[in-house]
N, C-alpha and C positions, 0 to 999 in steps of 0.2 A: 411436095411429096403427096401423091393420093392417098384418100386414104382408106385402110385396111377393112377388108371386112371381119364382121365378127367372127370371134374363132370358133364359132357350132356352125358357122355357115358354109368357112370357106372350104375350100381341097378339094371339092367332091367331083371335080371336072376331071380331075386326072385319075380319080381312083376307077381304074381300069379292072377287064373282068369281065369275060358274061358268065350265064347260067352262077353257079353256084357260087363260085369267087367274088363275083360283082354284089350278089344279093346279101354275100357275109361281110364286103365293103359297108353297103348302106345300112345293113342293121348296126354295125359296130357306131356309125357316125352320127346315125338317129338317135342309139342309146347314150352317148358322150353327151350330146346335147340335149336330150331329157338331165341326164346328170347334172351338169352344169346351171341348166334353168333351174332345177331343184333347188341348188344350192345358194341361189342366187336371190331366193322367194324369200327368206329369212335365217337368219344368225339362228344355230342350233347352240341349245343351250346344254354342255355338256360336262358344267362346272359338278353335278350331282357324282356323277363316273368319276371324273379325274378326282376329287377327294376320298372317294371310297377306294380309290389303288393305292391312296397316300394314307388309307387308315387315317382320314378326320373327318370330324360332325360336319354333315349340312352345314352354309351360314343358317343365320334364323329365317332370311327372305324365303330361300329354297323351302326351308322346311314347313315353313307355312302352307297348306292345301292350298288355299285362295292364292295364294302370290304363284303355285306351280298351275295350277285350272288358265293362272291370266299367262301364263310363259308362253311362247311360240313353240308350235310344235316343231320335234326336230327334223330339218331338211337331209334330204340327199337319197340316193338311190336303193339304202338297204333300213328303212325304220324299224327292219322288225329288229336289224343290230343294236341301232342308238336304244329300241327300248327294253333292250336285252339289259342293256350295258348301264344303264340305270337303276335297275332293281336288283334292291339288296336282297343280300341270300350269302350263306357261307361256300359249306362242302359238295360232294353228291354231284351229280347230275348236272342236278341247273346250276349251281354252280360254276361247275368248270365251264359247261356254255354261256353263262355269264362273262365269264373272263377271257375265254374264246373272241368275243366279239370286240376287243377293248385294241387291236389291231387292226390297221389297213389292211386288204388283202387284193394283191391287184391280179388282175387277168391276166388271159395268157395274150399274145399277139397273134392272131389270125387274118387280119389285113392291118397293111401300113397304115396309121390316119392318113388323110390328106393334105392334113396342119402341118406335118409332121414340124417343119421347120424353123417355124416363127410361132407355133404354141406347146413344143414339148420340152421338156431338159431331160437325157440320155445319162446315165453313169454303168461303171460295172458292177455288176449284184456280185458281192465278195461269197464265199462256199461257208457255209458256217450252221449257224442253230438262231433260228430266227429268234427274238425274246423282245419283252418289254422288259424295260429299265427303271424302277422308280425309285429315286431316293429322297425320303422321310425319315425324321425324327434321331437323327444319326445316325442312318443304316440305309444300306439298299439291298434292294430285293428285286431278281431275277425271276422272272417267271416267258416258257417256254410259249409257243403260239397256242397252243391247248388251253393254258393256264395252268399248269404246274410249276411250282415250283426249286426250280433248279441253283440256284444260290442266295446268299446272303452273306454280304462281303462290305466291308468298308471301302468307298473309292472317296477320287478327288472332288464328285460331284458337290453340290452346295446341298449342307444334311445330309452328304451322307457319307458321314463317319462320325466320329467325335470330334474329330478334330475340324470337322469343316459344320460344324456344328451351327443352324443358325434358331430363327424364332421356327415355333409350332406352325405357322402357317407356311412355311417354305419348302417347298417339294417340286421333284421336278418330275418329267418323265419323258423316255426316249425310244423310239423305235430303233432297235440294232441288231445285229446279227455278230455273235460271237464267233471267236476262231480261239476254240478251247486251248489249243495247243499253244499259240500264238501268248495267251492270255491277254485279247483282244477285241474289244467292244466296237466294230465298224459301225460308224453313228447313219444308220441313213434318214430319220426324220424327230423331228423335234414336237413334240403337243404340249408342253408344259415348263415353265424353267421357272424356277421360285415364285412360284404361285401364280404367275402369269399364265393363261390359258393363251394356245395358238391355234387352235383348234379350227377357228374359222379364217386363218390365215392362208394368204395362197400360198403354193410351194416356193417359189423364191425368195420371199421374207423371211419363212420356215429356216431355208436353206444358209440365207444369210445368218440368222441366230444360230445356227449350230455350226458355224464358221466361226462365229468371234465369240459367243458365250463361253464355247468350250477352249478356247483360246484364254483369254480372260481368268478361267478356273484352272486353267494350266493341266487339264486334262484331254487336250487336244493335241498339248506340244511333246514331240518326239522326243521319251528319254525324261521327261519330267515326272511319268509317276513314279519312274525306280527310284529315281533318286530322292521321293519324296516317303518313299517306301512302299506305295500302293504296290497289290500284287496283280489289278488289271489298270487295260490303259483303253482309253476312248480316243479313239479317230475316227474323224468326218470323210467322208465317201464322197470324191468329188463328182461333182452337177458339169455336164458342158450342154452348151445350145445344142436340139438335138439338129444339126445341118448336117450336110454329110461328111465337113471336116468334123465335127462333133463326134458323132455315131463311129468313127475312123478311129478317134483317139481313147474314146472306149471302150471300142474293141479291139484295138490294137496295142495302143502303149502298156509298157509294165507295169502291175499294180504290185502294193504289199500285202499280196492276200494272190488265194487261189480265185478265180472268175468263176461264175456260177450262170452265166449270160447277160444279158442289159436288161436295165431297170428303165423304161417310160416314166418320165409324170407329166402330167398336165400343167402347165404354168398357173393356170385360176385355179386348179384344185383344192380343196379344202382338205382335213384329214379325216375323211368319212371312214367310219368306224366297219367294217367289215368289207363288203367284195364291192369294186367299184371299178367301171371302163375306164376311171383316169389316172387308173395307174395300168402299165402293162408291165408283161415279162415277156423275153424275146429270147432264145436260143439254139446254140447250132453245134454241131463237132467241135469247133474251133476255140470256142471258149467258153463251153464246159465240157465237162466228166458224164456228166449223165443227162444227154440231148432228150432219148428216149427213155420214158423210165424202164426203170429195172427192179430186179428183183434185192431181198434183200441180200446173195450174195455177189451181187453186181454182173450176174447172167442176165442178158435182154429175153425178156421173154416170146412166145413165137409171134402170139396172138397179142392185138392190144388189149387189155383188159379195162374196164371202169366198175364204179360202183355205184346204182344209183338206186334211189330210194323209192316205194311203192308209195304210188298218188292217192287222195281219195275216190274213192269207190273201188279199188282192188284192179282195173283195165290196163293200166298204164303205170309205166315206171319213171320216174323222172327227175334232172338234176341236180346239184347245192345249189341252184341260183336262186334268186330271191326279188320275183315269184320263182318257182323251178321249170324247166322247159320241159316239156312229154319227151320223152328218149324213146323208150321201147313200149310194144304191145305184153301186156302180162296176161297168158292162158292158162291156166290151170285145170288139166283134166284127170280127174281121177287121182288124184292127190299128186300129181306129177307137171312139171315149170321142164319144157321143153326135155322130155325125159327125165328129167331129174326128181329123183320122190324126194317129195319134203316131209320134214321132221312133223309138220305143225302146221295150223293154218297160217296163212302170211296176213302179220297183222299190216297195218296204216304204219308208214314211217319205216317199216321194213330194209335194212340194208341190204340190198343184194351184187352179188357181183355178177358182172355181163362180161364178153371177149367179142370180139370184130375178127372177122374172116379177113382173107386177104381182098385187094380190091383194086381200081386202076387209078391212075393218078386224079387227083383232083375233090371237090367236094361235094354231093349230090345236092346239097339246099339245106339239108334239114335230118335231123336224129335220126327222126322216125323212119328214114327210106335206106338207114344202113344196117347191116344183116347184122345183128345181134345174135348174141348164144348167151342162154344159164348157164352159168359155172358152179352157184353154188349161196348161200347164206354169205354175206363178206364175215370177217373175222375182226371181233373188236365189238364191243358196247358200242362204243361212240365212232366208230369211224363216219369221216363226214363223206357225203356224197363226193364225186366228181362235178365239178361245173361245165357248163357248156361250154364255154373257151378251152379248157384243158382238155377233153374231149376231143377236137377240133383242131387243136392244136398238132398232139399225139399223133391223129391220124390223119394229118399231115406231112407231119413229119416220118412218118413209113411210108407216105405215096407221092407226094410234091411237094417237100419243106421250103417252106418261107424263108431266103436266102438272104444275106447282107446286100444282094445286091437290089434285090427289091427292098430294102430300107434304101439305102442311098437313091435311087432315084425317086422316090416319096421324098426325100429333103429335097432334091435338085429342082425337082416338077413344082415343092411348092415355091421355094426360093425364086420360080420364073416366072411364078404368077405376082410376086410380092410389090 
């Protein structure tokens, strides 16, 4: 058998495209493999985070200055996450952006990799309320992708009830996405299971632990938490190779959950703490509810709209990515943002919302060369920007959406390089 090239290297022959399509191929596959190198430079050390979600002290190693100055600084594409997500702090503000960060958050899909085949696994992203899961001390605690807190319930997890009660050191925690109604814990990743950290784990060992741990704790198997009396239940979200029998199965076959569109991961992924190209999100009419977004009474709106944040020096507006990309030129004349009077002067960090005209199919290269409009201050404290993928994505999908069938031949093109 020959053998394979590395997977930042390979796909790039078939990923097809000129002008702006080809240029948003090669950024995505340059940025995958920055990622990957990153993560690959050194084990992040992210035992400090997962104790503080589990509510326990430092060991004394961590706690020591000198033992954290000699620690490896943390790897992967978003450090200002990991060094979010390390500093203690309660309520307010930095707070919730502390605990903001304590989730993967993946992109949107704007071109197929060119791995797709032999380095993705593909599932269906269930419709639900994204949350972290941690259960400590005989209890678990829900909290939303914000970092709110949204329950507090006894489940089958290990510690977390009384009854599955175990030592002070044993906590776990779970990336899921709930189906309230259901009362239904979709398991999609695993960072933590009695104290054991997975964090620098690739996704398929991840994947396999939340196959059999939850199995094992009998909170994977169907029909075991009623009877055990839990009033929610945890199911694992199945992984298939993304091929294009893969990527077929689902998106086609029945799930037990509404579909929300496919979930990317990267096979060597690690669980990098905030926005990362190894994970994507892929979606279309077919399987989901809300392809383009919408409004909160589920009217599409005319215009796309985003939010993006004012850069330093007050010129440019620009996205959640991290660093953030310049999106729009910001003028301000005579107290007025494209007609629009404002309240106050626009400080630094400024949320604002933008809307896009209509346009022809396709994508010009870059933020900056698409016709923007001020709508207005966004609404919300904390609203977070829009990132450049989503973006991108969006406005795609009003001019030339990225179809199933452009995944499936990204599997087939790599499959025939293999």
């Amino acid at each position: 058998m020959p053998e394979r090239e590395p997977a930042a290297g390979r796909g790039h022959r078939h990923e097809r495209g000129a002008g702006g399509a080809g240029a948003l191929a090669r950024r995505e596959r340059e940025r995958r493999g920055r990622a990957l190198s990153a993560q690959r430079r050194g084990r992040r050390h992210l035992e400090l985070a997962a104790r503080r979600l589990a509510d326990l002290p430092a060991p004394p190693a961590a706690a020591d200055p000198e033992a954290r100055a000699a620690s490896p600084a943390a790897a992967g594409p978003s450090p200002a996450a990991a060094a979010a997500a390390a500093k203690p702090g309660g309520g307010g503000r930095t707070g919730r952006r502390r605990r903001e960060a304590q989730l993967m958050q993946p992109e949107w899909m704007v071109a197929p990799p060119g791995d797709l085949q032999h380095a993705w696994y593909v599932a269906a992203r269930p419709e639900g309320r994204r949350c972290l899961v941690v259960a400590t001390r005989g209890s678990t605690l829900v909290r939303d992708k914000r970092g709110a807190v949204v329950l507090r319930a006894p489940t089958a997890l290990p510690n977390g009830s009384q009854a599955t009660q175990e030592g002070s050191e044993s906590f776990s925690i779970l990336d899921c996405i709930l189906d309230e109604a259901a009362k239904t814990f979709h398991v999609m990743d695993l960072m933590c299971w009695r104290g054991y950290l997975l964090y620098d784990c690739d996704t398929e060992f991840r994947q396999f632990w939340v196959q059999t741990k939850l199995a094992e704790c009998a909170a994977g198997v169907a029909g075991a938490e009623a009877e055990a009396g839990w009033e929610y239940a945890f199911a694992p979200v199945g992984y298939f190779e993304a091929s294009s029998a893969g990527i077929l199965q689902a998106y086609q076959a029945p799930a037990p959950y509404a579909k929300n569109g496919l979930f990317f991961a990267h096979r060597e992924a690690h669980y990098q703490l905030g926005l990362t190209p190894l994970c994507l999100v892929w979606k279309d009419p077919a399987c989901c509810r809300y392809f383009i977004d919408t409004e909160r009474d589920g009217t599409v709106p005319e215009r796309q709209t985003a939010v993006l944040r004012l850069l330093p020096g007050g010129a440019l507006a620009g996205t959640g990515d991290d660093p953030p990309v310049p999106a729009c030129a910001v003028e301000v004349v005579d107290g007025r943002l494209d007609g629009v009077r404002l309240g106050a002067p626009l400080q630094e960090g400024a949320a604002l919302r933008f809307s896009l005209g209509p346009a022809g199919p396709g994508f010009p290269g870059g933020l900056l060369e698409l016709p923007w409009r001020f709508e207005g201050p966004a609404k919300g404290r904390d609203r977070p920007a829009d990132t450049f993928s989503k973006i991108v994505f969006q406005r795609m999908a009003r001019t030339a959406p990225l179809g199933l069938r452009a995944l499936l031949e990204a599997a087939i093109a790599d499959d025939a390089e293999m």
